[in-house]
N, CA, C, O and CB atoms as a CASP TS submission, in Angstrom:
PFRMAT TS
TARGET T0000
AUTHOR 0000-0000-0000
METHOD Language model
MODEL 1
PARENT N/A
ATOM      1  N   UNK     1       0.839  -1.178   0.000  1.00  0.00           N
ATOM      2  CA  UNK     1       0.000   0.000   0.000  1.00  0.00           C
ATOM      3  C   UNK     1       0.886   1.245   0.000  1.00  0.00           C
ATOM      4  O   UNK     1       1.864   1.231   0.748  1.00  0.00           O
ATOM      5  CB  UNK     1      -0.956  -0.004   1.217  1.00  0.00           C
ATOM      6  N   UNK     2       0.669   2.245  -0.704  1.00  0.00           N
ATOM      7  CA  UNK     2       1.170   3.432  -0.911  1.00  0.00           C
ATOM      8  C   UNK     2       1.456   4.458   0.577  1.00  0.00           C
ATOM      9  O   UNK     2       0.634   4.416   1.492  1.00  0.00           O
ATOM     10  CB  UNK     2       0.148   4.021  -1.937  1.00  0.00           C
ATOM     11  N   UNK     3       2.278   5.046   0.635  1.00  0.00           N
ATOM     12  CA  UNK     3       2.156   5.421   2.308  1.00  0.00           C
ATOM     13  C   UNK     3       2.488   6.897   1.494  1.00  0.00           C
ATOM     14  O   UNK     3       3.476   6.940   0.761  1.00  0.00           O
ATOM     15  CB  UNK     3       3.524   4.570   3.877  1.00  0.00           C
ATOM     16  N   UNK     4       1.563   8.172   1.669  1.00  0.00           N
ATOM     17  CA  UNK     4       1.929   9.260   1.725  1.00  0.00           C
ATOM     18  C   UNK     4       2.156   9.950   2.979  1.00  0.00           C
ATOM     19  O   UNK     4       1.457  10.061   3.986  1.00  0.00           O
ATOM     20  CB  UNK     4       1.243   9.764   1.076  1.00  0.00           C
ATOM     21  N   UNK     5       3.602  10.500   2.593  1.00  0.00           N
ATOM     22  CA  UNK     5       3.988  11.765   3.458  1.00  0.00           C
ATOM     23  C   UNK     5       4.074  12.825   2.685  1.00  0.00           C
ATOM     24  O   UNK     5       4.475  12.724   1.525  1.00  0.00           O
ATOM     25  CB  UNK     5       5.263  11.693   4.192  1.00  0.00           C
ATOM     26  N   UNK     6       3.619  14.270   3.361  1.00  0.00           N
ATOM     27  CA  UNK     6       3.574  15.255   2.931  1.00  0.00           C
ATOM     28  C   UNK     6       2.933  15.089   1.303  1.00  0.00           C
ATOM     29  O   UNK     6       1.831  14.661   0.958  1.00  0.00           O
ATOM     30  CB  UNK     6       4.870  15.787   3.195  1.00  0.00           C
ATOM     31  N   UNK     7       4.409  15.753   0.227  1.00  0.00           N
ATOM     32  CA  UNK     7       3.845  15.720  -0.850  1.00  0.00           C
ATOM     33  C   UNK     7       4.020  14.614  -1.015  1.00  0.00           C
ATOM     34  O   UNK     7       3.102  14.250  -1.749  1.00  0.00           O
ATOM     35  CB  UNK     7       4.120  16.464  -1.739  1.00  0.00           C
ATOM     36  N   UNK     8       4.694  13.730  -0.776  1.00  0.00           N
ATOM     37  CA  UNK     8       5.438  12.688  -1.602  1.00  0.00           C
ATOM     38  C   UNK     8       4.880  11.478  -1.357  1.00  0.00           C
ATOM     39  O   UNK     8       4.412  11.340  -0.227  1.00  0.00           O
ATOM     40  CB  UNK     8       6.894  12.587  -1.339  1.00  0.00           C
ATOM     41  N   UNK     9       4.788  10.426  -2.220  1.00  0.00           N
ATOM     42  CA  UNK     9       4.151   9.426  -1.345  1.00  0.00           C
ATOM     43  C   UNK     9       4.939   8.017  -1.957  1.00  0.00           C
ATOM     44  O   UNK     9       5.570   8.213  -2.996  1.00  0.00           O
ATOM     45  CB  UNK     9       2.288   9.445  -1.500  1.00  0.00           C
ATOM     46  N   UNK    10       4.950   7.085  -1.588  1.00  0.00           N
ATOM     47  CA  UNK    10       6.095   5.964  -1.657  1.00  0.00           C
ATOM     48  C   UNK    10       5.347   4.771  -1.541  1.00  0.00           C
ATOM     49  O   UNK    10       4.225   4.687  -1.041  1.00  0.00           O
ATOM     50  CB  UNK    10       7.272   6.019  -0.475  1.00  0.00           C
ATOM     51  N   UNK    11       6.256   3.518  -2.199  1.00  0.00           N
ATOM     52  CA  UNK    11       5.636   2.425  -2.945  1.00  0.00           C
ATOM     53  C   UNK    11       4.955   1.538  -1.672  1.00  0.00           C
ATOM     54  O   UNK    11       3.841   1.015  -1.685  1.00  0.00           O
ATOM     55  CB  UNK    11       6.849   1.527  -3.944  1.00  0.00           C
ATOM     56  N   UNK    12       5.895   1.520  -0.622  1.00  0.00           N
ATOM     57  CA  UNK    12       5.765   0.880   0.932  1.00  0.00           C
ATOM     58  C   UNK    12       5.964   1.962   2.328  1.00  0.00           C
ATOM     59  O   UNK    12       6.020   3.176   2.519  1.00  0.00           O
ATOM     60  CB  UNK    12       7.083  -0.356   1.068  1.00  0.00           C
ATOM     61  N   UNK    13       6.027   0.735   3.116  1.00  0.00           N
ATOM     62  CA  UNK    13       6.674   1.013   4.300  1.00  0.00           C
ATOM     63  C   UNK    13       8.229   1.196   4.511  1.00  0.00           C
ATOM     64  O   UNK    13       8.832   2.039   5.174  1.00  0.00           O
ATOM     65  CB  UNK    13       6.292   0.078   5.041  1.00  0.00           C
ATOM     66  N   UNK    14       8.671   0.191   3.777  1.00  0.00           N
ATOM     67  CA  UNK    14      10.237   0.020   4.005  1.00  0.00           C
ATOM     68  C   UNK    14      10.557   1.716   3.022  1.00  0.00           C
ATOM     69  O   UNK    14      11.440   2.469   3.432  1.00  0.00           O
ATOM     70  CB  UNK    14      11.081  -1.934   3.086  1.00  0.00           C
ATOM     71  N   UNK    15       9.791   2.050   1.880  1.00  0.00           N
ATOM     72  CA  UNK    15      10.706   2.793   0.946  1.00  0.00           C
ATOM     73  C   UNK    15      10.632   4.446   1.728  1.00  0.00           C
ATOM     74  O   UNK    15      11.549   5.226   1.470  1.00  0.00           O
ATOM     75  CB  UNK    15      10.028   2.698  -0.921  1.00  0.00           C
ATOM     76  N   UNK    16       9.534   4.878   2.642  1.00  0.00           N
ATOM     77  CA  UNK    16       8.767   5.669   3.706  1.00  0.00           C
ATOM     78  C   UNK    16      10.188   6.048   4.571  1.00  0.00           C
ATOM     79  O   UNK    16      10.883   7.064   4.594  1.00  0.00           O
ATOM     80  CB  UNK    16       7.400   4.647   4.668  1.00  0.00           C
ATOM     81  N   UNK    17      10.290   4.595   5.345  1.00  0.00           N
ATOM     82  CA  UNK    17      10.947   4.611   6.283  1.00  0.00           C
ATOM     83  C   UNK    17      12.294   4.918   5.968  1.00  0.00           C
ATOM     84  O   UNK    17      12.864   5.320   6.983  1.00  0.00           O
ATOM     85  CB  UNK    17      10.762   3.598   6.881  1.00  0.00           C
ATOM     86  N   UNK    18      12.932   4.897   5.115  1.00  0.00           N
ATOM     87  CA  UNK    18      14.403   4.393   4.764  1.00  0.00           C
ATOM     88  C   UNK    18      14.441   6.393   4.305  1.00  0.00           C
ATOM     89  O   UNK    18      15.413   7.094   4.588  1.00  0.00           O
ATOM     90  CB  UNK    18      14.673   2.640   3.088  1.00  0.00           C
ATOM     91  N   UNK    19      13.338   6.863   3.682  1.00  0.00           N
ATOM     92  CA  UNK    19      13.514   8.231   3.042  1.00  0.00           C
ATOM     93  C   UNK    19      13.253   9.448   4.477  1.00  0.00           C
ATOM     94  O   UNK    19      13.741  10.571   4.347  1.00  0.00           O
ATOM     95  CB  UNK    19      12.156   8.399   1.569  1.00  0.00           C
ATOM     96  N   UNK    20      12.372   9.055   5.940  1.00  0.00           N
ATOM     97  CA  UNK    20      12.396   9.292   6.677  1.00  0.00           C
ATOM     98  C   UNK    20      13.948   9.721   7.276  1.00  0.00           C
ATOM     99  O   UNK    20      14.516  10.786   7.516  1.00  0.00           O
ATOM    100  CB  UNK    20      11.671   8.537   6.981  1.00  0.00           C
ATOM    101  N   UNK    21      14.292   8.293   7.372  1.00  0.00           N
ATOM    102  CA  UNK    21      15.844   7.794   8.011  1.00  0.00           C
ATOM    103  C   UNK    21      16.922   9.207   7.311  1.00  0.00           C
ATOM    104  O   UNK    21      17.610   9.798   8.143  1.00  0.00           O
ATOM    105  CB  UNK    21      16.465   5.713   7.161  1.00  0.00           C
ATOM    106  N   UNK    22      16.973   9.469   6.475  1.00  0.00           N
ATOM    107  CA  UNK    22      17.812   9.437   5.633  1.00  0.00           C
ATOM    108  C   UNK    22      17.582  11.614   5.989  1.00  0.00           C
ATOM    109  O   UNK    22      18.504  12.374   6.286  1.00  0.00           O
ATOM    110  CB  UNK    22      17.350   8.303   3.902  1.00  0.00           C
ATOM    111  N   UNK    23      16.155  11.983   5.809  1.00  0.00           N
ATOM    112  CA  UNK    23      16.187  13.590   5.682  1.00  0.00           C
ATOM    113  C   UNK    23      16.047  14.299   6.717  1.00  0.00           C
ATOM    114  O   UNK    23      16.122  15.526   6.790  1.00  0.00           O
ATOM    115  CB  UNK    23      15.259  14.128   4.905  1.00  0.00           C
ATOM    116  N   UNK    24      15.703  13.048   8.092  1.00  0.00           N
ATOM    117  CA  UNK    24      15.476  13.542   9.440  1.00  0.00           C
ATOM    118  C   UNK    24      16.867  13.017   9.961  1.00  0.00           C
ATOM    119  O   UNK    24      17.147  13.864  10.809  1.00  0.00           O
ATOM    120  CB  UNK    24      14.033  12.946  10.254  1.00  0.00           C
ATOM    121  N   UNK    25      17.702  12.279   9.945  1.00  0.00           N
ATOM    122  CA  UNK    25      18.651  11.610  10.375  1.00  0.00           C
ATOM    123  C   UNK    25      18.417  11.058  11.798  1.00  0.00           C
ATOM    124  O   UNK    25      19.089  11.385  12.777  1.00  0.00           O
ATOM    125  CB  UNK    25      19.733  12.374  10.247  1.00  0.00           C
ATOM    126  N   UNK    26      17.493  10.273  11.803  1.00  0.00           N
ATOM    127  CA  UNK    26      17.088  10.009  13.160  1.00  0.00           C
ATOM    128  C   UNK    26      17.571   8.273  12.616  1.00  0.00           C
ATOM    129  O   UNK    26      17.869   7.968  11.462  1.00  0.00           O
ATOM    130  CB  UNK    26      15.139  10.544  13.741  1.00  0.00           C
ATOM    131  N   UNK    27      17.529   7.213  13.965  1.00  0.00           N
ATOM    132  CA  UNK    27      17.202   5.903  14.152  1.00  0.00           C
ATOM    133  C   UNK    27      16.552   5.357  13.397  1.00  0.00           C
ATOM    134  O   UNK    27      15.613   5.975  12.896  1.00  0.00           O
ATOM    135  CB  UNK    27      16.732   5.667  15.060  1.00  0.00           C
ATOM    136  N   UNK    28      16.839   3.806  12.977  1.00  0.00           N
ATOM    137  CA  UNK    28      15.895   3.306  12.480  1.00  0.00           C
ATOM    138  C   UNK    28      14.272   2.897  12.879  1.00  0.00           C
ATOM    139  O   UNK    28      13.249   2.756  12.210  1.00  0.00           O
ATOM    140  CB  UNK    28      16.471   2.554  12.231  1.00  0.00           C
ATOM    141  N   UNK    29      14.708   2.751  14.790  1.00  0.00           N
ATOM    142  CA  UNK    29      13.608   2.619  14.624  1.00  0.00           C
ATOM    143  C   UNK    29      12.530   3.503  15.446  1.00  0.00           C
ATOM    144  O   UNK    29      11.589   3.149  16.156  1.00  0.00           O
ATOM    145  CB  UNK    29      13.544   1.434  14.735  1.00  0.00           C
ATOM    146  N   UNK    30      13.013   4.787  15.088  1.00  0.00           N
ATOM    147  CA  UNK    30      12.612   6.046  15.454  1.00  0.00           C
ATOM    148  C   UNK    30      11.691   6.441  14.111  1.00  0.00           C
ATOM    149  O   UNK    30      10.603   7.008  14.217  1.00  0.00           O
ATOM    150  CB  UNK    30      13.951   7.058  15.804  1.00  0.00           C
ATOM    151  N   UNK    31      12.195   6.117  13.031  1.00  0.00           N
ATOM    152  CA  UNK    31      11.694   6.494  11.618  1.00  0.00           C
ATOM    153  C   UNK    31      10.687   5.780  11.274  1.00  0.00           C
ATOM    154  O   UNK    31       9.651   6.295  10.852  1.00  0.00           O
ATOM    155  CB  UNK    31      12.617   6.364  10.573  1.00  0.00           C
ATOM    156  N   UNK    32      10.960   3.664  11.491  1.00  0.00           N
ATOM    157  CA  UNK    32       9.682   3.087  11.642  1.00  0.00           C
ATOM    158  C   UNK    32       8.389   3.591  12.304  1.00  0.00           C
ATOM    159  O   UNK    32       7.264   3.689  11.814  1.00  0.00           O
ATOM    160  CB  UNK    32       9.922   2.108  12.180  1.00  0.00           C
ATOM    161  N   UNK    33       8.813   3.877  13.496  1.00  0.00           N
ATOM    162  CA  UNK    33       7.459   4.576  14.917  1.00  0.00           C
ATOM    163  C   UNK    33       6.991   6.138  13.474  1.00  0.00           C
ATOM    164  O   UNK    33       5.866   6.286  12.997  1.00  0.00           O
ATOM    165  CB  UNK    33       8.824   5.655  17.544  1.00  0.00           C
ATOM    166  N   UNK    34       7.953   6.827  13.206  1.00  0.00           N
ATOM    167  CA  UNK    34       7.442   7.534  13.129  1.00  0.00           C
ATOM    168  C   UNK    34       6.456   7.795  11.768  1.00  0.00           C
ATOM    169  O   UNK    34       5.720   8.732  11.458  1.00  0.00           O
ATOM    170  CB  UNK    34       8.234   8.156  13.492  1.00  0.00           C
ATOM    171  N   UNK    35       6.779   6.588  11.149  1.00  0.00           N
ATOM    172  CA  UNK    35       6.605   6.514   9.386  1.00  0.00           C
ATOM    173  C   UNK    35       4.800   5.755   9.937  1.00  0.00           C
ATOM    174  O   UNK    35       3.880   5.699   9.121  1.00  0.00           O
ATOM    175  CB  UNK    35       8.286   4.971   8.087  1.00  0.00           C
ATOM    176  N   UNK    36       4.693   5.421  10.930  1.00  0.00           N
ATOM    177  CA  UNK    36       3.353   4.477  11.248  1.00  0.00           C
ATOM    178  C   UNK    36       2.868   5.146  12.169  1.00  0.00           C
ATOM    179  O   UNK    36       1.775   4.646  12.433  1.00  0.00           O
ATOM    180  CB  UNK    36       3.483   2.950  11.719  1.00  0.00           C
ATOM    181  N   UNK    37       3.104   6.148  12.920  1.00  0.00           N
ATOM    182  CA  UNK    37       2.185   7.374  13.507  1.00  0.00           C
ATOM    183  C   UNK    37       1.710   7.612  12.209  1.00  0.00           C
ATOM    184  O   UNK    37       0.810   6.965  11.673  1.00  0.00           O
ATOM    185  CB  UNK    37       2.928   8.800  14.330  1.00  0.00           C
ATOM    186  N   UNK    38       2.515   8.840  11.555  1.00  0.00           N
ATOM    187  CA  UNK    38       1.681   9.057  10.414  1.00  0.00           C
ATOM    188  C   UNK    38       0.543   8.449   9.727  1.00  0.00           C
ATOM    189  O   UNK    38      -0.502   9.017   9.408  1.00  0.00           O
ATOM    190  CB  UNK    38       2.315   9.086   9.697  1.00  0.00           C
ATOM    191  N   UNK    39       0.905   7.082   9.513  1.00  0.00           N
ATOM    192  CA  UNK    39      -0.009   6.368   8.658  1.00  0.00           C
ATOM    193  C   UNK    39      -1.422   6.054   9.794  1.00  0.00           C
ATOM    194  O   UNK    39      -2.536   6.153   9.279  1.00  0.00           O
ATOM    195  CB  UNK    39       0.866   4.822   7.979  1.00  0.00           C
ATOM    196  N   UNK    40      -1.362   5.758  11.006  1.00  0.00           N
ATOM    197  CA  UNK    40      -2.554   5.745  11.857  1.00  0.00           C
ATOM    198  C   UNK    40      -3.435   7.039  11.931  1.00  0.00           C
ATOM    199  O   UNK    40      -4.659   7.131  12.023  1.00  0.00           O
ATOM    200  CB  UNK    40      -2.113   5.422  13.205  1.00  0.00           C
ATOM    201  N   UNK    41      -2.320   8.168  11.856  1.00  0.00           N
ATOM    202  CA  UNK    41      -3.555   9.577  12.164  1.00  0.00           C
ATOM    203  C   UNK    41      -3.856   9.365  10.165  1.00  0.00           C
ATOM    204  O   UNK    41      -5.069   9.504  10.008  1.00  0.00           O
ATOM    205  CB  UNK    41      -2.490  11.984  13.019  1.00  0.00           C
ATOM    206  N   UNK    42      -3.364   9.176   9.169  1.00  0.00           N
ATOM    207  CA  UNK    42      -4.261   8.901   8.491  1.00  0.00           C
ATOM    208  C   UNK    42      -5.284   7.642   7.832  1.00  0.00           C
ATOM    209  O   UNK    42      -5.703   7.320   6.721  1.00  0.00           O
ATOM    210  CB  UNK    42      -3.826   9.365   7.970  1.00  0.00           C
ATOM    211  N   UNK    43      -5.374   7.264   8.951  1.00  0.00           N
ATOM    212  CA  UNK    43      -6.823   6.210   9.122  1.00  0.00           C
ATOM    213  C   UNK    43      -6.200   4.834   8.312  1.00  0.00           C
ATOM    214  O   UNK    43      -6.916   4.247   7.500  1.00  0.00           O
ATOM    215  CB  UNK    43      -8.617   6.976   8.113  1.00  0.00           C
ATOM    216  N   UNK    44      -4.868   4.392   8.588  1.00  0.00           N
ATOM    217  CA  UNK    44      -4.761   3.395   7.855  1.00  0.00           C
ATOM    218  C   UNK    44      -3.724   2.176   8.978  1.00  0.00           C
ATOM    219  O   UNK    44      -2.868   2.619   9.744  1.00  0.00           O
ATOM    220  CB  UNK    44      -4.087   4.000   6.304  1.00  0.00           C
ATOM    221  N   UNK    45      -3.995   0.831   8.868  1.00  0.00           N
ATOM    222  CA  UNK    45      -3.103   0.254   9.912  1.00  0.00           C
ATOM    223  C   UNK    45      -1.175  -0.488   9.316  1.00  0.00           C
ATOM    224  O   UNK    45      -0.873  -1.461   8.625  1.00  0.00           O
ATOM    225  CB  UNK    45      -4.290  -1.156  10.566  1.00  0.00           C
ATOM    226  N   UNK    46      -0.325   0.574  10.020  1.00  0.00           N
ATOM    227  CA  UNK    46       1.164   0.587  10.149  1.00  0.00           C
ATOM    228  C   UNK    46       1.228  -1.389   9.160  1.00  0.00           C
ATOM    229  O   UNK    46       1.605  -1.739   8.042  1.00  0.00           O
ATOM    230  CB  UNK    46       1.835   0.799  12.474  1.00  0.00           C
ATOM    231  N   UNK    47       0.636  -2.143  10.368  1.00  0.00           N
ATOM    232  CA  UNK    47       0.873  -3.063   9.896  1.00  0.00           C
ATOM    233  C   UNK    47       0.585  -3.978   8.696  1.00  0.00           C
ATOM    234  O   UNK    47       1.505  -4.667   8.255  1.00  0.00           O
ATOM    235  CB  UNK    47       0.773  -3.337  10.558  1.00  0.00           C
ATOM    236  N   UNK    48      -0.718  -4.031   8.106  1.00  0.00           N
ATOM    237  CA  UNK    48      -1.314  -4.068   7.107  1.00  0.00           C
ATOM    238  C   UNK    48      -1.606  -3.173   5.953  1.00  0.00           C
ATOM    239  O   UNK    48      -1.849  -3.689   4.862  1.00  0.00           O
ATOM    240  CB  UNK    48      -2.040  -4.342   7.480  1.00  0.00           C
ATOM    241  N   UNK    49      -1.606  -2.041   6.076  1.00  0.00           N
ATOM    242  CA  UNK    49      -1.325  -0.899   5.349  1.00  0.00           C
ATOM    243  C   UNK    49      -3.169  -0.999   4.446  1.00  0.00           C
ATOM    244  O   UNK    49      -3.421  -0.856   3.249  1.00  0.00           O
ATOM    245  CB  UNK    49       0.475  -1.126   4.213  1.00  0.00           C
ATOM    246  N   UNK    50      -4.251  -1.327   5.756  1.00  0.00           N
ATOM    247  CA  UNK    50      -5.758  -1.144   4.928  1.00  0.00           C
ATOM    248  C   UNK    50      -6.072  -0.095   5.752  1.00  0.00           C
ATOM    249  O   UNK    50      -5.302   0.437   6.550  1.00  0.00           O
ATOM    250  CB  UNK    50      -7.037  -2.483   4.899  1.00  0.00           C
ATOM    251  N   UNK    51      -7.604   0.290   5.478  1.00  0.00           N
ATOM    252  CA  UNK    51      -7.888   1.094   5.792  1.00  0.00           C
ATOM    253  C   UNK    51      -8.498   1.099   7.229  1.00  0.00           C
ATOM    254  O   UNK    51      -9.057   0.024   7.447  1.00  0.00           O
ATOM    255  CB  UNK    51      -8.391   1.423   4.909  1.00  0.00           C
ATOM    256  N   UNK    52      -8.567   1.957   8.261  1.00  0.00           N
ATOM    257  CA  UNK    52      -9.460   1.792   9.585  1.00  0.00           C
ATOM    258  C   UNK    52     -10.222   3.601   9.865  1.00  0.00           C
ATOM    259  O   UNK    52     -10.367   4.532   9.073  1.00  0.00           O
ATOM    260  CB  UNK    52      -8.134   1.162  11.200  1.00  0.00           C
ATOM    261  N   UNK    53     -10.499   3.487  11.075  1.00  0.00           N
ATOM    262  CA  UNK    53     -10.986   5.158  11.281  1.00  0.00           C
ATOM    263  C   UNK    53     -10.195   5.437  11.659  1.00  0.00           C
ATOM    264  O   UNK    53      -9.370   4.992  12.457  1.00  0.00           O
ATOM    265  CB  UNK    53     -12.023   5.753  12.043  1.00  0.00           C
ATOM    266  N   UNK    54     -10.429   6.791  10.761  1.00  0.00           N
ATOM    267  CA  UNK    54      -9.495   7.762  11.132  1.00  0.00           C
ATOM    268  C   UNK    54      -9.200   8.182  12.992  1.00  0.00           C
ATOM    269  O   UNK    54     -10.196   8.494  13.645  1.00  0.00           O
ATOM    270  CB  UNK    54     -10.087   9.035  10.276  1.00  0.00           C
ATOM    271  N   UNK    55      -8.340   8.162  13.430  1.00  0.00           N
ATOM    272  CA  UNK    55      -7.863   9.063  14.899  1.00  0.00           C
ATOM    273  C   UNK    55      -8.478  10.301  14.807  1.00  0.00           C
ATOM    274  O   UNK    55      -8.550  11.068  13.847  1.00  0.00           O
ATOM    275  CB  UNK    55      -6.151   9.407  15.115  1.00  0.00           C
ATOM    276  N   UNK    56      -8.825  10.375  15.710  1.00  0.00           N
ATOM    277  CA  UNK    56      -8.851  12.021  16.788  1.00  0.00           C
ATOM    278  C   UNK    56      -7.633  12.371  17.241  1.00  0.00           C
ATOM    279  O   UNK    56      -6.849  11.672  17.883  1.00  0.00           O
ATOM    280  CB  UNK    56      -9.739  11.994  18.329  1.00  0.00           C
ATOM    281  N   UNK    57      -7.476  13.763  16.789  1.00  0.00           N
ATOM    282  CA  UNK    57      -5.980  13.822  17.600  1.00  0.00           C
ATOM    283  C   UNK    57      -6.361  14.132  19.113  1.00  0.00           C
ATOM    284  O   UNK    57      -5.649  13.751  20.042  1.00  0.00           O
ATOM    285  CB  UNK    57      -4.831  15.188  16.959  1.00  0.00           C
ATOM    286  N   UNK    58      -7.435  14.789  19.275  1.00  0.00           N
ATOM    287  CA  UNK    58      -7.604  14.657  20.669  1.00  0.00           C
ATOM    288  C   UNK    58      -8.469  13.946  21.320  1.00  0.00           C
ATOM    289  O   UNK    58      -9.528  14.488  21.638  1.00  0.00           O
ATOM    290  CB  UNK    58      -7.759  15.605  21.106  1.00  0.00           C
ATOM    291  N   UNK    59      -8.181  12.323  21.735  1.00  0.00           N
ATOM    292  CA  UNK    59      -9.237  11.654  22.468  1.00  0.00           C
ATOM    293  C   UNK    59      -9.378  12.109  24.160  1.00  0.00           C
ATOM    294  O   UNK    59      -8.505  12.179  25.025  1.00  0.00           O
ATOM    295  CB  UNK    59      -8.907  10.049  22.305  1.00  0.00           C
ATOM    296  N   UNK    60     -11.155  12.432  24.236  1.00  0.00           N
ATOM    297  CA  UNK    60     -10.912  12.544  25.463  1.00  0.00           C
ATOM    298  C   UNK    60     -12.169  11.417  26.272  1.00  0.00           C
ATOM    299  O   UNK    60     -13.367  11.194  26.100  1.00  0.00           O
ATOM    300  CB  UNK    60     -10.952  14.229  25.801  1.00  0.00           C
ATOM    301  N   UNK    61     -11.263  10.997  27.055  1.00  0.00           N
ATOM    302  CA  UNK    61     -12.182   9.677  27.956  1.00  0.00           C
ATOM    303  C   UNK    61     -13.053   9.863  28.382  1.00  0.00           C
ATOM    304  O   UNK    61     -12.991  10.975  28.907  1.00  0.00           O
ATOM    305  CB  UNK    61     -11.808   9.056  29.006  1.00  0.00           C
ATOM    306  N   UNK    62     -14.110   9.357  28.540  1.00  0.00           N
ATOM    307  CA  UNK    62     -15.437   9.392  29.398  1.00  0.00           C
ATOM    308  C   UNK    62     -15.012   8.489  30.593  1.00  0.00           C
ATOM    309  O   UNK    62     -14.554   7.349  30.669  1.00  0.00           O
ATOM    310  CB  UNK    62     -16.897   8.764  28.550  1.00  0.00           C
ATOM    311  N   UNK    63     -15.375   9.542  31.581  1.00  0.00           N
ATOM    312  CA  UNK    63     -15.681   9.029  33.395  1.00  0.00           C
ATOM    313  C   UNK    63     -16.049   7.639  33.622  1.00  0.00           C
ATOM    314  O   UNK    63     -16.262   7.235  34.766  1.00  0.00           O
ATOM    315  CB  UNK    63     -17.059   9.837  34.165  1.00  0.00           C
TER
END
Protein backbone atom coordinates (compact mmCIF):
# COMPACT_ATOMS: atom_id res chain seq x y z
CA UNK A 1 0.00 0.00 0.00
CA UNK A 2 1.17 3.43 -0.91
CA UNK A 3 2.16 5.42 2.31
CA UNK A 4 1.93 9.26 1.73
CA UNK A 5 3.99 11.76 3.46
CA UNK A 6 3.57 15.26 2.93
CA UNK A 7 3.85 15.72 -0.85
CA UNK A 8 5.44 12.69 -1.60
CA UNK A 9 4.15 9.43 -1.35
CA UNK A 10 6.09 5.96 -1.66
CA UNK A 11 5.64 2.42 -2.95
CA UNK A 12 5.76 0.88 0.93
CA UNK A 13 6.67 1.01 4.30
CA UNK A 14 10.24 0.02 4.00
CA UNK A 15 10.71 2.79 0.95
CA UNK A 16 8.77 5.67 3.71
CA UNK A 17 10.95 4.61 6.28
CA UNK A 18 14.40 4.39 4.76
CA UNK A 19 13.51 8.23 3.04
CA UNK A 20 12.40 9.29 6.68
CA UNK A 21 15.84 7.79 8.01
CA UNK A 22 17.81 9.44 5.63
CA UNK A 23 16.19 13.59 5.68
CA UNK A 24 15.48 13.54 9.44
CA UNK A 25 18.65 11.61 10.38
CA UNK A 26 17.09 10.01 13.16
CA UNK A 27 17.20 5.90 14.15
CA UNK A 28 15.90 3.31 12.48
CA UNK A 29 13.61 2.62 14.62
CA UNK A 30 12.61 6.05 15.45
CA UNK A 31 11.69 6.49 11.62
CA UNK A 32 9.68 3.09 11.64
CA UNK A 33 7.46 4.58 14.92
CA UNK A 34 7.44 7.53 13.13
CA UNK A 35 6.61 6.51 9.39
CA UNK A 36 3.35 4.48 11.25
CA UNK A 37 2.19 7.37 13.51
CA UNK A 38 1.68 9.06 10.41
CA UNK A 39 -0.01 6.37 8.66
CA UNK A 40 -2.55 5.74 11.86
CA UNK A 41 -3.55 9.58 12.16
CA UNK A 42 -4.26 8.90 8.49
CA UNK A 43 -6.82 6.21 9.12
CA UNK A 44 -4.76 3.39 7.85
CA UNK A 45 -3.10 0.25 9.91
CA UNK A 46 1.16 0.59 10.15
CA UNK A 47 0.87 -3.06 9.90
CA UNK A 48 -1.31 -4.07 7.11
CA UNK A 49 -1.33 -0.90 5.35
CA UNK A 50 -5.76 -1.14 4.93
CA UNK A 51 -7.89 1.09 5.79
CA UNK A 52 -9.46 1.79 9.58
CA UNK A 53 -10.99 5.16 11.28
CA UNK A 54 -9.50 7.76 11.13
CA UNK A 55 -7.86 9.06 14.90
CA UNK A 56 -8.85 12.02 16.79
CA UNK A 57 -5.98 13.82 17.60
CA UNK A 58 -7.60 14.66 20.67
CA UNK A 59 -9.24 11.65 22.47
CA UNK A 60 -10.91 12.54 25.46
CA UNK A 61 -12.18 9.68 27.96
CA UNK A 62 -15.44 9.39 29.40
CA UNK A 63 -15.68 9.03 33.40
Amino acid sequence: MPVKLGKKSYKNFASAKEAVKKNKGISDEKASAYVASVERAQGKDPRTGKKTKKRKTSVQRKK
